[in-house]
N, C-alpha and C positions, 0 to 999 in steps of 0.2 A: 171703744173697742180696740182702738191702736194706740191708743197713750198710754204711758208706763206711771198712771197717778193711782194712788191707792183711795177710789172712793167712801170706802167704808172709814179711813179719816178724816175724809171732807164732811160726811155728814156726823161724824163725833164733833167735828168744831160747830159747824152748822146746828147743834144741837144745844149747846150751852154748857159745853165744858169747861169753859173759861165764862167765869159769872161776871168778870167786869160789864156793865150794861152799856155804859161809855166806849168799850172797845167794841163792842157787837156790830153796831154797823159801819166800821171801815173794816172790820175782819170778811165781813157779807160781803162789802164793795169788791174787797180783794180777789174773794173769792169768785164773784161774779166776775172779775176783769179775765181772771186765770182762765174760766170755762169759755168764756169769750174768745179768749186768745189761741187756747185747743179747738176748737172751733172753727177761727180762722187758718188757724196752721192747717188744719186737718182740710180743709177743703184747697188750701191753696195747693198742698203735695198729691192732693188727687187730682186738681186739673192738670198736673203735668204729666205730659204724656210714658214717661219715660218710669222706669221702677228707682222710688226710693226708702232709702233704709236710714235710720238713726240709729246709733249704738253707743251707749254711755263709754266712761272712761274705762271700764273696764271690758270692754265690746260687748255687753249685752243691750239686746234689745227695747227700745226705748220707741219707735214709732216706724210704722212703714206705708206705704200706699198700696190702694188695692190691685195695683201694674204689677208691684212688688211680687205681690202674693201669684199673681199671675203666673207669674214668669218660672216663680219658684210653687208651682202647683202639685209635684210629688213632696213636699217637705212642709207644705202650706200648714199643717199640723203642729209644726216642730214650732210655730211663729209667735212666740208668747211673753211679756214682757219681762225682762227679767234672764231670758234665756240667753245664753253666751252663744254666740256665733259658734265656734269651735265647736261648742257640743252639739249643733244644728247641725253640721256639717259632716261630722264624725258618725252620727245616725245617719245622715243623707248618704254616707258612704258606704253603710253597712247594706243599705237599702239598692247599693248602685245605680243613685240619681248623677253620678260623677265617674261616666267612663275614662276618663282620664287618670281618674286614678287608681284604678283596676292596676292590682300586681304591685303599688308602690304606696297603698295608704298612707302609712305616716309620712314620709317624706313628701308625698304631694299637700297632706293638710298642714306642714309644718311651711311648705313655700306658702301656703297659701296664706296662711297669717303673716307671715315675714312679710307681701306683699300688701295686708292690709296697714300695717305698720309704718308701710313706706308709701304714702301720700302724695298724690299728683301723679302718679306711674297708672297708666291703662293697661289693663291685659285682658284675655280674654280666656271665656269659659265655656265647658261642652258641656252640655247637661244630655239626660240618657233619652230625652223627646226628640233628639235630633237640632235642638236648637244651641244658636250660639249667641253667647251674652254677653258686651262687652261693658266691664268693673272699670268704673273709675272713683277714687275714693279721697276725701280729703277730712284733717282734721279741722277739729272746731275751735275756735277758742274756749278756754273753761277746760279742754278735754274733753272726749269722746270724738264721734267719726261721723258724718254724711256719707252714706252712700249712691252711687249712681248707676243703675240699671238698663244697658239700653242693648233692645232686639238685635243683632245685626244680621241675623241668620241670613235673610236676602240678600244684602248686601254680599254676604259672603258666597253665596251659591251666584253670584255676580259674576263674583273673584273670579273663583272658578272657571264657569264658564269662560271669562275671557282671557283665564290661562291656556285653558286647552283651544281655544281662536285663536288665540295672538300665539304665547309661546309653542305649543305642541302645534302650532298650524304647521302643515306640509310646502302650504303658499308662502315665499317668505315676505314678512311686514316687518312695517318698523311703525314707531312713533315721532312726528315731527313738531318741535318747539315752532312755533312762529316767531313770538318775542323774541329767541336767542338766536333761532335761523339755525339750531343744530339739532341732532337727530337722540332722543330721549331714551329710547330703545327698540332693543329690535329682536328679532326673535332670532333661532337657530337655524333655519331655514335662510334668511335674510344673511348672517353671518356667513354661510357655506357658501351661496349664488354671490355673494361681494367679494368673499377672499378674506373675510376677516374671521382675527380670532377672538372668541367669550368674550367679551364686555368690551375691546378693542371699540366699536364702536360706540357707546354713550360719550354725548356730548360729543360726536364730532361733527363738524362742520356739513352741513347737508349740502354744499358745496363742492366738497370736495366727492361727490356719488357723483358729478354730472362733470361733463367736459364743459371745459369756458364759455365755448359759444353758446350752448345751451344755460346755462342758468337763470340768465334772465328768464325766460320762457319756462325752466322748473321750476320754479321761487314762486310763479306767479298759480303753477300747477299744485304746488303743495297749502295752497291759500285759499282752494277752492275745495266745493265736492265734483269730481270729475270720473266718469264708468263708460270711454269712451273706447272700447277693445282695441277698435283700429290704429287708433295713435302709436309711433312706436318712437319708444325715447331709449336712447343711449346711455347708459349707465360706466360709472367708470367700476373696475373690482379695485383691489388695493395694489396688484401690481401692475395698473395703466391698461390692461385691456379692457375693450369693452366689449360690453353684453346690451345685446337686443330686447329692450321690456317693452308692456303693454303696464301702464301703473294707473290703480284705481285710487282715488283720495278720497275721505268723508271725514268733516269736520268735524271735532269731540272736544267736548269742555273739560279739560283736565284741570282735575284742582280749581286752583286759580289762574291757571294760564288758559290763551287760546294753543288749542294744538292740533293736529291732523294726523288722522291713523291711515296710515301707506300700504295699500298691497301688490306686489311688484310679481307681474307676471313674466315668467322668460319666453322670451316667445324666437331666440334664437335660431333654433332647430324651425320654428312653423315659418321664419323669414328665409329660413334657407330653402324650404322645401317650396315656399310661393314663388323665389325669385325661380329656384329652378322649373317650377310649374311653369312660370312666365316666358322664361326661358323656352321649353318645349311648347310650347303655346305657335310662339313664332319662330320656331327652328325645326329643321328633319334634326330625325333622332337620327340615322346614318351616317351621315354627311358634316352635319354641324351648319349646314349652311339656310339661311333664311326659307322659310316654307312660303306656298303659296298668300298665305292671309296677309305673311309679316311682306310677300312682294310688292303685295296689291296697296298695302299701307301705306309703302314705302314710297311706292311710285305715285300715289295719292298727292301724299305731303308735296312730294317735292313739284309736282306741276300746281299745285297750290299757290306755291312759295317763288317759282321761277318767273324769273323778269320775261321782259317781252321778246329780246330774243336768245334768252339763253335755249341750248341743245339741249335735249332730255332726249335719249333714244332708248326704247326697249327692245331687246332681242330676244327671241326662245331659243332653244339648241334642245333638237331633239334628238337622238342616238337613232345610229344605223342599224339592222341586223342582234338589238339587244335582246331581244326576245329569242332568239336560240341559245344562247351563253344559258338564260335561264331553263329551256327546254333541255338541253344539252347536258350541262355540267351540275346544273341545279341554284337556289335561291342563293344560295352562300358564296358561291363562284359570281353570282352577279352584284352582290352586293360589296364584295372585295371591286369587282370594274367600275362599279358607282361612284365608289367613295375614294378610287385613283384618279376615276374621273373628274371629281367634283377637286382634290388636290391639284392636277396639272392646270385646271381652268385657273384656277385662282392665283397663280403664277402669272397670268398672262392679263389679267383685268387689273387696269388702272384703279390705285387707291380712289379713288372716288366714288368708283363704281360698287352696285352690290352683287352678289351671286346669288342666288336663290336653286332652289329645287322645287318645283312646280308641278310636279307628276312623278309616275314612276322609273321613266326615263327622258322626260323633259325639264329641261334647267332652264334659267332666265339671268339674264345680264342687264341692271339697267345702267345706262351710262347718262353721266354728268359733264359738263363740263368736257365734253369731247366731242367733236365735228365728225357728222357724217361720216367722214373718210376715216377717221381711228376708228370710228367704231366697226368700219365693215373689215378696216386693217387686222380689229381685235378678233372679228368672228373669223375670219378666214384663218386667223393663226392658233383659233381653236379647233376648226376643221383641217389642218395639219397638224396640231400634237395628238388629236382624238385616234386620227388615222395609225399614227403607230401601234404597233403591238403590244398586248397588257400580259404579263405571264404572272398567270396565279397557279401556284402548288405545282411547277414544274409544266402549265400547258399554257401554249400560247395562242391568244385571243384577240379577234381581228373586231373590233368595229368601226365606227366613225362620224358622222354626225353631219345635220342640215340645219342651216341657220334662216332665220326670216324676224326683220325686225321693220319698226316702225318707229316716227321720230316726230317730238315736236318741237316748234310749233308748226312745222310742214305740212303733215300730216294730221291731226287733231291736238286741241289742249285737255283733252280726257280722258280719263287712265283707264275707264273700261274701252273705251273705242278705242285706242293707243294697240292694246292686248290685244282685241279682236285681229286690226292688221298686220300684228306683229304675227299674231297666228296665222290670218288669209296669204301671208309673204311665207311662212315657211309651206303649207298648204302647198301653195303655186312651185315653189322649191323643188320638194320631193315630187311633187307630179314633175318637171321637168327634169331634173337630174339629182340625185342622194348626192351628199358629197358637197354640198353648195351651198352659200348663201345669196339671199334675194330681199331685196327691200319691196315696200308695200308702194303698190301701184293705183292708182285709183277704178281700175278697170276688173279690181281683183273684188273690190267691198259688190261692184254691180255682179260678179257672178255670182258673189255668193247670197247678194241677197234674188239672183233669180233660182239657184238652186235651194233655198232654203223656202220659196214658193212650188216649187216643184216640188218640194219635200211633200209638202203641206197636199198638195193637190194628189201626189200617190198614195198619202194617208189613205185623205175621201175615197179615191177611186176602190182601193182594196176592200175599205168598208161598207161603200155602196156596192161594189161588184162590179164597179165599169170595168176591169179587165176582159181582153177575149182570149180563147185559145182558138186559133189558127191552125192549121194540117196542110204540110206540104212534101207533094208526095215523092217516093222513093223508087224506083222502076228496078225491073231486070234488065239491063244491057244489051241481053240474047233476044229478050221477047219484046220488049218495052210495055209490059206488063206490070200494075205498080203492084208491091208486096207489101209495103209499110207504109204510111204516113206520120213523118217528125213533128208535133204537138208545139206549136212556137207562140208563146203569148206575146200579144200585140194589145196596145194602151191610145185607145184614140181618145186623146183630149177634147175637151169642147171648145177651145179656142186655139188651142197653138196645134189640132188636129193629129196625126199620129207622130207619135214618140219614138223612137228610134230603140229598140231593146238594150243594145249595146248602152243607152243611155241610162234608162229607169232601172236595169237589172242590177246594175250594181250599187246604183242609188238603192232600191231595197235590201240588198245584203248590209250594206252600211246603217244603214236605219232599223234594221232586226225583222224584217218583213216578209224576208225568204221563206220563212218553215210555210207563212198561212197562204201566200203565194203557192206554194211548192204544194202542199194541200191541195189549192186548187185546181191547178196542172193535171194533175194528177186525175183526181176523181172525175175535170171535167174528160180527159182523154179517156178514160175505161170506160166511161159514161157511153162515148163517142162509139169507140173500138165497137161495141157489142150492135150497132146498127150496119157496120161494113159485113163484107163477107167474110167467114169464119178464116181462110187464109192468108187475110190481110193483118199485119200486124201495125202496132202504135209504138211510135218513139219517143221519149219523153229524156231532157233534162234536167241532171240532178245539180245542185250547186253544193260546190266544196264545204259549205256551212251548214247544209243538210247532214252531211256525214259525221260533220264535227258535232251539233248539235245531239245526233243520237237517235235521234227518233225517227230515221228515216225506214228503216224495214216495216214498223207497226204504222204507219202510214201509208208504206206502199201494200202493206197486205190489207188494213184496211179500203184500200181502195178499190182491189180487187173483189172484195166478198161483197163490197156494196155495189159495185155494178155486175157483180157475175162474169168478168172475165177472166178467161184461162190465163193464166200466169204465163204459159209457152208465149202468148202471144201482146208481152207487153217487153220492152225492150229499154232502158236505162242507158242513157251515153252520159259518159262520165268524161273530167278531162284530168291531165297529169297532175293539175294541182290538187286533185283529190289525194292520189297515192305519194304525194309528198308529204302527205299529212304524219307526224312521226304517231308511233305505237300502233298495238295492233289492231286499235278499233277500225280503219276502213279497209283492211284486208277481212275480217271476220262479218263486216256487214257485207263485202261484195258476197261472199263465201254463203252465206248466209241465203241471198239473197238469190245467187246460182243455185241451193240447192232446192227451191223452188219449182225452178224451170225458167225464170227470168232471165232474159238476155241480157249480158253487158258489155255494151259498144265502147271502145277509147277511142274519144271523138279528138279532135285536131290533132292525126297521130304526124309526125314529125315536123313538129313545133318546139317539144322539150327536148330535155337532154339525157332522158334514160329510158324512152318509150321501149326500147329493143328488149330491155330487163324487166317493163315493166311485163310485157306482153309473156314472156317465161314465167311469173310468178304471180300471174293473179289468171282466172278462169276466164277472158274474155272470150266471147260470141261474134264479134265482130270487131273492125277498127275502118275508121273515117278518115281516110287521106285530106288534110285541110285545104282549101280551095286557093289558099296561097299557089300551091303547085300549078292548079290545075289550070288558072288566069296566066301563069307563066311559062303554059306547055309548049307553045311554041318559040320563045322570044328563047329561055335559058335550058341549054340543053342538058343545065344539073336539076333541073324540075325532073325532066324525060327518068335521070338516072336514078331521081328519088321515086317516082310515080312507079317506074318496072322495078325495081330491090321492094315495096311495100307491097306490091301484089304475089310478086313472087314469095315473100316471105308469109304470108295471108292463106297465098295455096299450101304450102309448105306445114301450115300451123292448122288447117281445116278451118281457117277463118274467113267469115265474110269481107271482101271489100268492099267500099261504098266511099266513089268520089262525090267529093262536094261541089258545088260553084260551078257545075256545064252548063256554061250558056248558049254553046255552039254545038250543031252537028258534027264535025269534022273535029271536035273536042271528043262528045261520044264515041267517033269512031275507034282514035285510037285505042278511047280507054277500053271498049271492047276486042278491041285485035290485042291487047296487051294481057287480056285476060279478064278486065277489073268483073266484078260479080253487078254492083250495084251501081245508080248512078244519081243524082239528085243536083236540081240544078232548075233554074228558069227555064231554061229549054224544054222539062217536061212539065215545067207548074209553077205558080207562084203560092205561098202561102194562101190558104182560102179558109172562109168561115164553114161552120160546120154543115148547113142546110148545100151552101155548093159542092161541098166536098160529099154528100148524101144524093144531090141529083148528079154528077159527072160517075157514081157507084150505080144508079137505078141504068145510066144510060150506056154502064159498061157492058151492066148485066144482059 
């Protein structure tokens, strides 16, 4: 089928064409040897996998294999012995089994034979299936051609693809010789992130991408497969600076070399933005100065680390009066005072020490390596720079600052308990005078862990309802007839027995317990009110935190529509720190509140410092002369001069008065000769539970 033998002459000899009988059978042998030998030829060129072609001396067709035909299966017609390549080709082209030569026929079939001609050169071929062929062709001895046919199509959509991977990748890579230790190639990418120009790197030294110190440890990276993101290696570019990478390596068999394909991530920009993440992690964004996490770390380590009698002292510093600069001038005004603040401190703390910002106006100082005595040297010289005045935008700004600090190994080797005293010392501080520093006492940890059980225990009592309200009554002067009863909550513990108000009352403000307290107060008194006689009225305390809170008018009305009592006959004593409160909300809730019929008393009136303004511009019903006066009516004769200017000013206003604290007859008296309206005080009652304060009403009646 594929030998170029002319049969129909084999069987003319085979026939007896030639009559010698002598010669007949080595002519048979011969010809027996020849079919033999097609034969083998013919099956040896089809076990190869590859396509091959024979072509006599004048390039026609002389044998091929069935790969052969394969390969060439639009032309597979054209395949016939005898036929000249060029003319196969020449019809293959009219046919456009040869887009390559589309637009250029002759010239492309005239390379293409010049190419057959020239023996041992490979090139390659597109055929119109989409496949690609690569020709290698050698001559024979005797003359004529071998051809060699081999697929490469995959290979080439190989190419490709790891053109557009490697070269056209955005990522930049390279390739790494191992044998020579230099870099083989590299993509366009890889050329731009290094500094180099077009081919600039082949063959250089993979040595010279990495600083000194590292190469050992690169050499050793590029020798492996490694995809370990976090790593980050220093790369040199070409003019000495360097770049932050994350490099992935995967080993590949090039050739015959060992070699390693490199993709080098920049991870520059994401190292900048972690350190600064890190950065803000343990820093105020304000300030610049160490935040609370990075103080508490800080102070960690080092009492970790500290010998047995080295000084470790913590300080807090916590600003005076900061909270109006912010009420006042607004967040931006205070946050210029902060960060002038957080500037002068740092002036004045010892290199060793750290500065931190621990709150929104509390700072911390820990000191090293400094004795008791500098350190309180240091705090006190921060509460005289603090003290000067800060002028931001033309206004000048007064605060100042209390310090309280603890130390070890004095005091504890433990950095949360260190902080705790360092806070119970400023604590102790500002309760004794602003303006001051104090160190931590041991007498300070036992208050506070018996207030922090009192805490605990006014929880319970709120929750279970062990509070009482009490009623202590209020008289007329003239009659000694009582009008009112003051609604005063009293806390009888079950072991430490009763609680002093002045005590637990502001332990609940502090704790957030005022509103449901004040709730109670509240609804227990109207509750109460509605069992006295209808002209008797109920007084009730409101706390500064009610007002601020907001919700105190829907409270108090609620309170009234649940027990039915007339609004005329419920009364509110408020104190000055209420109307200190800035903006309009506790003038619109008094206002509010009056227009009810609610009375409103300003209880402990001259005690503050604007009562006289305040009493012009808010509705009050009554005012409470504080009992200060009235314990010092006889002793100071500036009581007498306060006692008669507030009654008179009271008549004057159609306000009620109502002294507090008469314990004595001849107290009553005057306050009667002098005018006063009301009078309250032991002398006419102590505080009493409700069921007393209902039989001393049955046996008035």
């Amino acid at each position: 089928m594929y030998l170029g033998l002319d049969n129909e002459k084999a069987d003319t000899v085979k026939s007896g064409a030639i009559g010698d009988d002598t010669t007949m059978p080595s002519l048979d042998t011969a010809l027996q040897a020849a079919s033999l030998a097609e034969k083998r030829l013919r099956e040896a060129i089809e076990a190869i996998p590859q396509g091959i072609v024979f072509l006599d001396e004048e390039d026609r067709y002389i044998l091929w294999n069935e790969r052969y035909a394969e390969i060439y299966e639009k032309s597979a017609d054209l395949l016939k012995p005898g036929v000249r390549l060029a003319d196969a080709l020449r019809i293959g082209i009219e046919r456009g089994d040869y887009p390559e030569a589309t637009g250029q026929e002759e010239q492309w079939l005239s390379s293409r034979i010049a190419q057959l001609h020239q023996p041992g050169r490979r090139h390659e071929q597109r055929l119109s299936n989409g496949r690609c062929i690569m020709i290698e062709e050698r001559r024979i001895e005797g003359g004529g051609t071998i051809g060699i046919r081999v697929d490469i199509t995959d290979l080439k959509q190989k190419e490709e693809t790891f053109r557009l991977l490697f070269e056209l990748n955005p990522l930049p890579m390279l390739v790494y010789d191992q044998e020579t230790g230099r870099v083989r190639a590299a993509n366009e990418a890889a050329y731009a992130l290094l500094g180099y120009g077009p081919g600039e790197m082949d063959s250089l030294p993979a040595r010279a991408l990495f600083p000194a110190s590292l190469w050992q440890n690169a050499s050793e990276l590029l020798a492996t497969d490694h995809s370990d993101a976090n790593d980050c290696w220093q790369m040199l570019r070409r003019d000495g600076t360097c770049v932050d990478t994350a490099i992935s390596t995967r080993l590949s068999g090039l050739e015959d070399h060992a070699g390693t394909i490199v993709s080098i991530f920049d991870v520059t920009e994401r190292r900048r933005i972690e350190q600064r993440m890190a950065h803000m992690a343990r820093h105020d964004e304000l300030t610049g100065l160490a935040n609370r996490a990075h103080c508490r770390e800080h102070l960690r380590d080092l009492l970790d680390r500290a010998g047995s009698t080295e000084t470790i002292t913590f300080a807090l510093v916590d600003l005076d009066h900061f909270k109006p600069v912010n009420d006042t001038y607004g967040h931006h005004f205070g946050d210029v005072v902060l960060t002038e603040t957080a500037t002068r401190m740092r002036e004045l703390i010892p290199p060793d020490a750290l500065l931190c910002r621990v709150g929104g106006d509390e700072f911390a100082v820990i000191f090293r390596r400094s004795s008791l005595t500098q350190a309180e040297l240091v705090a006190k010289s921060i509460i005289t720079t603090l003290s000067e005045p800060f002028f931001v935008q033309g206004h000048m700004i007064h605060i100042g600052a209390t310090i309280g600090f603890a130390s070890s190994p004095y005091d504890t080797r433990e950095a949360e308990t260190l902080m705790r005293y360092a806070d119970l010392a400023l604590y102790a501080a500002k309760g004794e005078r602003r303006g001051t520093c104090r160190g931590f006492e041991a007498g300070m940890d036992a208050a506070a862990q018996e207030k922090n059980r009192l805490e605990k225990d006014l929880r319970a009592a709120v929750r279970q309802g062990s509070l009482e309200v009490h009623y202590q009554p209020i008289v007329d002067l003239q009659t000694g007839a009582v009008e009112c009863y003051e609604a005063l909550l009293r806390w009888n513990h079950p072991e430490r027995g009763a609680v002093p108000p002045d005590v637990f009352v502001p332990l609940a403000e502090e704790m957030g317990l005022i509103d449901p307290i004040g709730r109670f107060v509240l609804g227990s008194a109207c509750a109460e009110a509605m069992r006295w006689p209808a002209h008797v009225r109920v007084a009730v305390n409101v706390s500064p935190l009610q007002f601020r809170n907001g919700n105190l008018l829907s409270t108090v009305i609620n309170a009234l529509s649940t027990s039915g009592l007339a609004a005329e006959r419920l009364e509110l004593e408020i104190t000055e720190a209420v109307l200190m409160e800035k903006g309009p909300r506790p003038a619109a809730i008094i206002r509010n509140l009056r227009a009810f019929g609610i009375g409103i008393s300003l209880d402990d009136f001259g005690t503050g410092y604007s009562s006289l303004s305040y009493l012009l511009n808010y509705p009050f019903t009554k005012i409470k002369i504080d009992k200060s006066f009235i314990l010092n009516l006889h002793q100071e004769a500036s009581s007498r001069a306060v006692i008669r200017a507030v009654i008179g000013l009271g008549r004057s206003l159609g306000l009620t008065v109502t002294a507090e604290g008469i314990e004595h007859e001849i107290d009553r008296d005057y306050l009667r000769e002098e005018g006063c309206t009301q009078g309250q005080g032991y002398l006419f009652g102590h505080a009493e539970p409700p069921l007393a304060i209902a039989a001393a009403q049955c046996r008035a009646a």
